[in-house]
C-alpha positions in Angstrom: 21.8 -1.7 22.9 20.2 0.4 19.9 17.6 -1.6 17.6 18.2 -0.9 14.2 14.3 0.2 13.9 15.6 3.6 15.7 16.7 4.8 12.6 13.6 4.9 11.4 11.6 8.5 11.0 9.2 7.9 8.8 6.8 5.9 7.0 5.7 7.1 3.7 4.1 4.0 1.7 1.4 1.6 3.3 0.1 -1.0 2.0 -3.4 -2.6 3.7 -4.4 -5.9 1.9 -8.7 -6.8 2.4 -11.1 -9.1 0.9 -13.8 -6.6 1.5 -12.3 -3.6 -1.4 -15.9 -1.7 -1.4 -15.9 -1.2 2.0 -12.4 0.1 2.3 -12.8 2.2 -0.4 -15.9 3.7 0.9 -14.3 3.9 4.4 -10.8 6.2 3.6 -12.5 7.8 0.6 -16.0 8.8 1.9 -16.0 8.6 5.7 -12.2 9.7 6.1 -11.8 11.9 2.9 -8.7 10.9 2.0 -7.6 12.4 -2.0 -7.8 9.3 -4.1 -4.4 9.8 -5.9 -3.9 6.7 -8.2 -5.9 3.8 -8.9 -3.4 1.3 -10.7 -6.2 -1.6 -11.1 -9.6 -2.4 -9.8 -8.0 -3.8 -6.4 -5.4 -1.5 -6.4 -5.9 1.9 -4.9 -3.6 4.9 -3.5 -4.9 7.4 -1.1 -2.9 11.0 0.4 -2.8 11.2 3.7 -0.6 13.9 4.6 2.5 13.1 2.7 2.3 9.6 3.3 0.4 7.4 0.6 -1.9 4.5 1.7 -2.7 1.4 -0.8 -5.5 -0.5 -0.7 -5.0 -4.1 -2.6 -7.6 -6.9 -2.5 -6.4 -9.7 -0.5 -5.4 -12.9 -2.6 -4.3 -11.0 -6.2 -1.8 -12.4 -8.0 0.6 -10.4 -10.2 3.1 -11.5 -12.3 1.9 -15.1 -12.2 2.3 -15.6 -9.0 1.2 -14.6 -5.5 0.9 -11.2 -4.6 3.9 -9.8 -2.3 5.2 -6.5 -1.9 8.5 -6.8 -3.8 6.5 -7.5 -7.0 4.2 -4.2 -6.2 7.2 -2.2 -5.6 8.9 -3.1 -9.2 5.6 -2.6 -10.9 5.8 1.1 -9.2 9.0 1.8 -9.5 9.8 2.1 -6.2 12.5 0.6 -4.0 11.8 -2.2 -1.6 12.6 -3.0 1.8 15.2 -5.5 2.0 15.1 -8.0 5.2 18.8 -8.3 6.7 
């Protein structure tokens, strides 16, 4: 029986949540070189890697009043969100 995750082909938005944001940021930015593309807020930062983007976010933010989650990044974006079946 086929999984529904062989559809998938791609990833192209990651998002890595850390209590440690200086050391991230130093890590993809000076060790890996990664292009910082966008940084949105202080604990909120988007990296190219290839044509994938990677997101830093400090672990625990809140947004919108409440607890951080990805559906609340993805409106504040623009983008769409993954929907759980």
């Amino acid at each position: 029986m086929a999984s529904a995750f062989d559809a998938i082909r791609a990833i192209d938005y990651t998002v890595i949540f850390r209590r440690d944001l200086p050391a991230m940021r130093a890590f993809y930015g000076d060790v890996m070189r990664f292009a910082l593309v966008r940084e949105l807020t202080p604990n909120w930062m988007e990296y190219k890697v290839g044509s994938q983007t990677l997101a830093l976010c400090h672990r625990g933010d809140k947004v919108d009043g409440g607890l951080y989650n990805l559906r609340s990044a993805c409106r504040r974006m623009g983008l769409p969100h993954v929907r759980r079946n």
